[in-house]
N, C-alpha and C positions, 0 to 999 in steps of 0.2 A: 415346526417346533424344534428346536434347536436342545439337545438332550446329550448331558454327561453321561461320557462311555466309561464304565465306574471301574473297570479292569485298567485300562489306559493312563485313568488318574493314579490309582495306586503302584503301579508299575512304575509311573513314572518319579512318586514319590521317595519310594523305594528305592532305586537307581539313581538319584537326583545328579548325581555328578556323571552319569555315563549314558542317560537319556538323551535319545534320538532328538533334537527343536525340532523338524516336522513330524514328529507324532501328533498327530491329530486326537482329541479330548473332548471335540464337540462334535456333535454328528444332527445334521435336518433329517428328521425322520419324518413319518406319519402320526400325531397322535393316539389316534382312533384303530390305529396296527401293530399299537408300539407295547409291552410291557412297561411299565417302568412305575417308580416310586418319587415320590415328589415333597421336599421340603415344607416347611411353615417354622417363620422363625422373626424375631424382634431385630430389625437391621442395628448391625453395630461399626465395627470398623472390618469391611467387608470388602471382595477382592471383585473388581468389572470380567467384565466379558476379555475386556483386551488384554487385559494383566494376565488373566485364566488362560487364555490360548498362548500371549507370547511369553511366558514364565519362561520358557528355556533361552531365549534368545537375550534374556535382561544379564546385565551387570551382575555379577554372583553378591555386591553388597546390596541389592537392589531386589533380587530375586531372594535371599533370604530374610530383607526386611516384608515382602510383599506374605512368606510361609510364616513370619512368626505371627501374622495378626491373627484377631479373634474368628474374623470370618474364614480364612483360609483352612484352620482347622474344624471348623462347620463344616466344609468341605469336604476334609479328608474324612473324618465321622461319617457323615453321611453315606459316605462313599462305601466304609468297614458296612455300616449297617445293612445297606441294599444288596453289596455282595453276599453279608451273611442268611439274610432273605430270599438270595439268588434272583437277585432283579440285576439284567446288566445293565441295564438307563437309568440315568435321574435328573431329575430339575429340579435345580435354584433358581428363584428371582435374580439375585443378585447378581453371580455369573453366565446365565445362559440366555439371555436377552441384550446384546448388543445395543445401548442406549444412546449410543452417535448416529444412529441412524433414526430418523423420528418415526418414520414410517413400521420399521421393526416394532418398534416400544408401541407405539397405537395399536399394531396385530395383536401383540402379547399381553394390552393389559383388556382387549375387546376379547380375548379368546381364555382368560385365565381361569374361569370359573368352571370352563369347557375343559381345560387341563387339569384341573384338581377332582375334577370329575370322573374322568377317563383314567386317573389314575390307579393302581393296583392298590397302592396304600400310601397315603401320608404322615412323616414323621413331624411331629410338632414338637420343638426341641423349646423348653423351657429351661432357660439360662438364668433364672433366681429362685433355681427349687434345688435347696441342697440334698431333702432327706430322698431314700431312696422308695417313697411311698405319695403318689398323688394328694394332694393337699384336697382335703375332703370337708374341713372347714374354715372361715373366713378369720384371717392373723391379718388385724392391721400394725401389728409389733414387726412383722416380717415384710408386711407387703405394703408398706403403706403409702407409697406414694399411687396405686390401683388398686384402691377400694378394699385390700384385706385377701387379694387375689391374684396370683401370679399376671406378673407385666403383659404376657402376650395376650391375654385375654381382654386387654384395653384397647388393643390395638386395629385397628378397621379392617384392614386388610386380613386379620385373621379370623374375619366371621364368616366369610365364603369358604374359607380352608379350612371352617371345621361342619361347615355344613357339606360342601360340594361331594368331599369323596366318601366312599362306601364304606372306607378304613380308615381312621384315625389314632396313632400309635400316639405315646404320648413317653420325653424322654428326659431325663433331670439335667442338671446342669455336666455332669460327669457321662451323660451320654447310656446313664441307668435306664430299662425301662420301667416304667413307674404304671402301666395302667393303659385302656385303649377306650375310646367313648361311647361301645357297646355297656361296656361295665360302669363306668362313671355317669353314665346317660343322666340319673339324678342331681350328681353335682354338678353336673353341666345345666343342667336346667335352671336350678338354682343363681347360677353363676351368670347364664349369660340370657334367662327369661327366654330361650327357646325351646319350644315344647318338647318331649320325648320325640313323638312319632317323626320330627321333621330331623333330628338328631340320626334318627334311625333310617331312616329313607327320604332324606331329602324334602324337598319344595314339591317337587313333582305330585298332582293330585291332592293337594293338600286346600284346604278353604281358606285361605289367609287375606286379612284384609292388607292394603299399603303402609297403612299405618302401624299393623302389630310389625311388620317389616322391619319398617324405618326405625320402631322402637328398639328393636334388638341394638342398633345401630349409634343409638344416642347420647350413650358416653364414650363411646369409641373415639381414639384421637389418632390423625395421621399428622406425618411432616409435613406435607403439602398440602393444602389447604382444597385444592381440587380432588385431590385424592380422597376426600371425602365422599362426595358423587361418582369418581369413578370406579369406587370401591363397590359400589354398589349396584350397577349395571348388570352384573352376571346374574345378581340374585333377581333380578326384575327381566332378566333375558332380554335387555334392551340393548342397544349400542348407539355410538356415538364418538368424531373423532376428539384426540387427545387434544387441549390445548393450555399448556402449562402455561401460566402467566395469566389468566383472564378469572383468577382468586372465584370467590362466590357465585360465580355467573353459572359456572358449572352445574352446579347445584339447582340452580335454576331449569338449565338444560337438563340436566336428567329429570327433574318434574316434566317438563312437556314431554317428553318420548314415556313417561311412565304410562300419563294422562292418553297421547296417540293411544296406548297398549291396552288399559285398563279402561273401565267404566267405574271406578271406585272415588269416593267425594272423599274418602278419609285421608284420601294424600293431603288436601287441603289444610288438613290439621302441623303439617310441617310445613 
């Protein structure tokens, strides 16, 4: 697991004109040894792996167009917050998975459920919530293109990231904190049809059929059309390799490894 050294980034941003290019920003630790704090956020125009490591070695008009995008200062954010926390790691999606390599990306999206798990605490950064108070009831005048509800709660990939880890911090668009999902456990129920107790502790032990599963699941939209199924792996503890381009098949594929796992007929139902 490849984890932002959150001192190194800030350092370096801080110094941007007098920064060492081999300071190293990324570090392969251990998960399961590691401290650290872990993103959940709506992808927008956001910075790779390769940009994140070679930023000091880029063109200074290239290097500042790469610091003024939306994701880069996700980044540095983050970054304030975890130090403030005193966590020195963190992970992004976006930057700390190296995606030229296919083998890396198949490790990190079979093991991500594993890492938001193990994490200390996840910040769920809601970038269409202006006030500085969790949205407690449903504005389709504000939110209306996802149901009356903040965007990231549509979004597939952020139903493991609010189930998996034990902490869920929750932050406005200005990087306010607004509320954590101990306290909101109710509006979260409401919101996204998963129970309290699985809010509060997880999948683990819990009597859940495939199907109340998959429900959680079923307005959720990703980019890639695989990423539907593969979004869903951690929560079913199944795995299976990545294969971008084979559209709906996926979907498919994750039904059989459900079925191998399960004796449950209600998968059927999707």
């Amino acid at each position: 697991m490849k984890l932002l050294d959150v001192k190194a980034v800030l350092d370096r941003e801080i110094g941007i004109q007098q920064s060492d290019p081999e300071r190293e920003v990324l570090k392969e630790l251990d998960a399961g040894a590691t401290q650290y704090a872990i993103l959940s956020h709506r992808w927008g125009t956001e910075v790779s792996y390769k940009e994140m490591t070679g930023l000091m070695r880029m063109e200074e008009r290239k290097r500042d167009e790469v610091r003024q995008r939306t994701g880069y200062q996700k980044i540095i954010e983050s970054c304030k917050q975890a130090l403030k926390d005193d966590y020195k790691w963190l992970w992004i999606d976006t930057c700390c998975i190296d995606k030229r390599s296919s083998s890396e990306l198949s490790e990190a999206i079979n093991s991500m459920y594993r890492w938001y798990q193990n994490a200390q605490v996840c910040y769920a950064y809601l970038s269409d919530v202006d006030e500085r108070t969790f949205p407690t009831e449903q504005d389709n005048s504000k939110f209306d293109k996802s149901n009356g509800w903040p965007e990231w709660f549509t979004r597939g990939w952020a139903l493991q990231e609010l189930i998996a880890p034990k902490q869920v911090e929750f932050f406005n668009k200005d990087w306010v904190f607004i509320g954590n999902k101990q306290r909101f456990a109710p509006t979260l129920q409401t919101i996204t049809g998963i129970p309290r107790e699985v809010l509060a502790g997880g999948l683990a032990g819990k009597c859940l059929s495939v199907a109340q599963i998959m429900s959680w699941a079923a307005n959720r939209k990703t980019t890639r059309v695989e990423d539907r199924a593969y979004s869903l792996m951690g929560l079913f503890g199944v795995n299976m390799p990545m294969l971008y381009g084979e559209g709906k098949k996926a979907f498919q594929r994750l039904q059989l490894e459900i079925i191998r796992e399960y004796s449950d007929q209600s998968i059927f139902a999707w």
